[in-house]
C-alpha positions as CSV (number, residue, x, y, z in Angstrom):
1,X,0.0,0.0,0.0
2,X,2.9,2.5,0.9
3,X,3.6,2.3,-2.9
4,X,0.2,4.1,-4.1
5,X,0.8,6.8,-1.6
6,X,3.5,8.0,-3.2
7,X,2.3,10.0,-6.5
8,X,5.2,10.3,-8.1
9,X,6.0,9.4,-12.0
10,X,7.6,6.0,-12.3
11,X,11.4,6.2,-12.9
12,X,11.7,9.6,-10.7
13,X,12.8,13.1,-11.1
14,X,15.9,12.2,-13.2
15,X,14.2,9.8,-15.7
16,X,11.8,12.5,-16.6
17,X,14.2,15.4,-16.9
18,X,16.1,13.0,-19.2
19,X,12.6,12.9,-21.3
20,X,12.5,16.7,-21.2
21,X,15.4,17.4,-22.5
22,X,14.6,14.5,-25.6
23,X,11.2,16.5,-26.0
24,X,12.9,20.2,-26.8
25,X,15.2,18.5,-28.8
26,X,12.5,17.4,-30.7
27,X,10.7,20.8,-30.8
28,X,14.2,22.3,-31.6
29,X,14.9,19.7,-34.6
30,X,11.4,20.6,-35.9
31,X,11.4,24.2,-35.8
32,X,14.7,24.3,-37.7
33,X,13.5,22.3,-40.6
34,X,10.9,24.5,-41.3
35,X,10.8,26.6,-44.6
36,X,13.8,29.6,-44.5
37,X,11.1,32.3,-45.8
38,X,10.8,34.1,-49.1
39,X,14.0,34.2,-51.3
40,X,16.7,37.2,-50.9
41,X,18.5,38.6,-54.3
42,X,21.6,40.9,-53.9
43,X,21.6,44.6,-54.8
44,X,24.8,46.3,-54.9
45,X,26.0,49.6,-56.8
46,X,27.3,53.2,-55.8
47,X,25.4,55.8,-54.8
48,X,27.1,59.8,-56.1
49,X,26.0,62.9,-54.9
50,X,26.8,65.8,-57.0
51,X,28.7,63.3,-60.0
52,X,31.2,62.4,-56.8
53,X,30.8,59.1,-54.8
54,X,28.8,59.7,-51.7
55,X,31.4,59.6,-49.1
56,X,29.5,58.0,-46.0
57,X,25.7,57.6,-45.4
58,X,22.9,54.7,-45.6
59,X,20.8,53.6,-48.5
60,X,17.1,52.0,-46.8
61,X,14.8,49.8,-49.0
62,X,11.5,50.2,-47.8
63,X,9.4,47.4,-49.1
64,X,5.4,48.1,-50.9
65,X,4.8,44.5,-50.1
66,X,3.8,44.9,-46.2
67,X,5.0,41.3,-45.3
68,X,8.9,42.2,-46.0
69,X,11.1,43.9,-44.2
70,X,12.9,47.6,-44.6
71,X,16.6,46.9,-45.2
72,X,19.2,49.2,-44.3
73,X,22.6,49.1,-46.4
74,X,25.6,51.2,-45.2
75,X,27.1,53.3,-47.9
76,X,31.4,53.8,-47.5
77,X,33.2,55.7,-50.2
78,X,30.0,55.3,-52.3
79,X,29.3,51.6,-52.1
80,X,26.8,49.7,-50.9
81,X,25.6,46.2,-50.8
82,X,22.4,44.3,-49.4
83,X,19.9,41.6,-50.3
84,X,16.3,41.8,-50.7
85,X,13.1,40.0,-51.3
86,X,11.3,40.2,-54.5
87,X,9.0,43.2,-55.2
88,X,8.5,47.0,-55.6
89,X,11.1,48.9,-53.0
90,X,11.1,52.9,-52.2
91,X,15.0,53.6,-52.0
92,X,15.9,56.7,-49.2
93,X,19.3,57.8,-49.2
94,X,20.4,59.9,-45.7
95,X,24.3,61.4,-45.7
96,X,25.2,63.8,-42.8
97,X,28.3,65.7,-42.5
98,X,29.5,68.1,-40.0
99,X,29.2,71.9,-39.5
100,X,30.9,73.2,-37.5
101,X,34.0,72.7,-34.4
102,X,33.3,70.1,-31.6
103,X,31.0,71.4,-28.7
104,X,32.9,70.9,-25.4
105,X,29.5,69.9,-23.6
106,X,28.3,67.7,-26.2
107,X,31.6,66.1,-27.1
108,X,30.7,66.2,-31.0
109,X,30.4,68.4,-33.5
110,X,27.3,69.8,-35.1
111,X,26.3,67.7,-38.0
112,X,23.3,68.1,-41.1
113,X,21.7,65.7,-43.0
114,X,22.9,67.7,-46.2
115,X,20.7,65.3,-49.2
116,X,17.9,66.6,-50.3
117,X,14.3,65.0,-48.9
118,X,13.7,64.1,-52.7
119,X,16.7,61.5,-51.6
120,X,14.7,60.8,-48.3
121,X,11.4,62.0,-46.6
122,X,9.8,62.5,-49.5
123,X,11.8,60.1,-51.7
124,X,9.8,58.7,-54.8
125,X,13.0,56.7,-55.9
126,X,12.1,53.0,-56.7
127,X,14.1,49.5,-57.5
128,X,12.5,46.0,-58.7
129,X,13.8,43.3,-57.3
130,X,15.1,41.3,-58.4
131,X,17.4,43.4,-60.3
132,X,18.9,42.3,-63.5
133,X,23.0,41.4,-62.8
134,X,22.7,42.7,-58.8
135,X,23.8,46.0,-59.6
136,X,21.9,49.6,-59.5
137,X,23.5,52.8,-58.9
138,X,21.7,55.8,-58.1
139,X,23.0,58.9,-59.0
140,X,21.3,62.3,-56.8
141,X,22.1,65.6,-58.1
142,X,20.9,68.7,-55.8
């Protein structure tokens, strides 16, 4: 009788920790074999201000398709490089530069986002994707 008195699981507390730790491996194994999501395609190119490479900045692909995400590429001595679902993209293109001497309070210098908001805020620039050979350079005149 002593035996039903005790309401513990047959094999005791190490047995089923041991079949814990084989169910989340299961649950792991599963939800890694599950589909990757949509398909990415590179874009790549140069981005010049004024006819000169765009020294520093950021180039963000803000998708049409509400299901995919914004992507943000870094632009360095004009170039940039990213990958992107397939659809319609609006292209922004921020570059700041400074304007003056360091503030001793703020520890950095005055800077201005110096594009215009054709380039940005009110940007009407847009890519395809996915874009024939990778490659599309934008070139922004003031």
């Amino acid at each position: 009788m002593k035996a039903f008195q005790n309401n513990r699981s047959v094999g005791g507390p190490g047995l089923r920790a041991a079949g814990s730790l084989v169910w989340l491996a299961g649950c792991m194994a599963l939800a890694g074999c599950g589909p990757a999501g949509p398909p990415t395609y590179p874009i790549a190119g140069v981005v010049t201000y004024d006819g000169q490479p765009l020294p520093t900045g950021t180039l963000t692909l803000i998708p049409d398709d509400p299901k995919a995400r914004t992507t943000v590429a870094k632009i360095t001595d004009g170039a940039y490089a990213t990958e992107i679902t397939e659809g319609e993209w609006t292209v922004n293109v921020m570059a700041v530069r400074e304007t003056g001497p360091v503030d001793p309070k703020l520890k950095e210098a005055p800077r201005e986002q110096y594009l215009p908001a054709k380039y940005n805020r009110q940007s009407t620039m847009k890519v395809t994707s996915p874009v024939e050979g990778g490659k599309k350079d934008f070139n922004l005149t003031p």
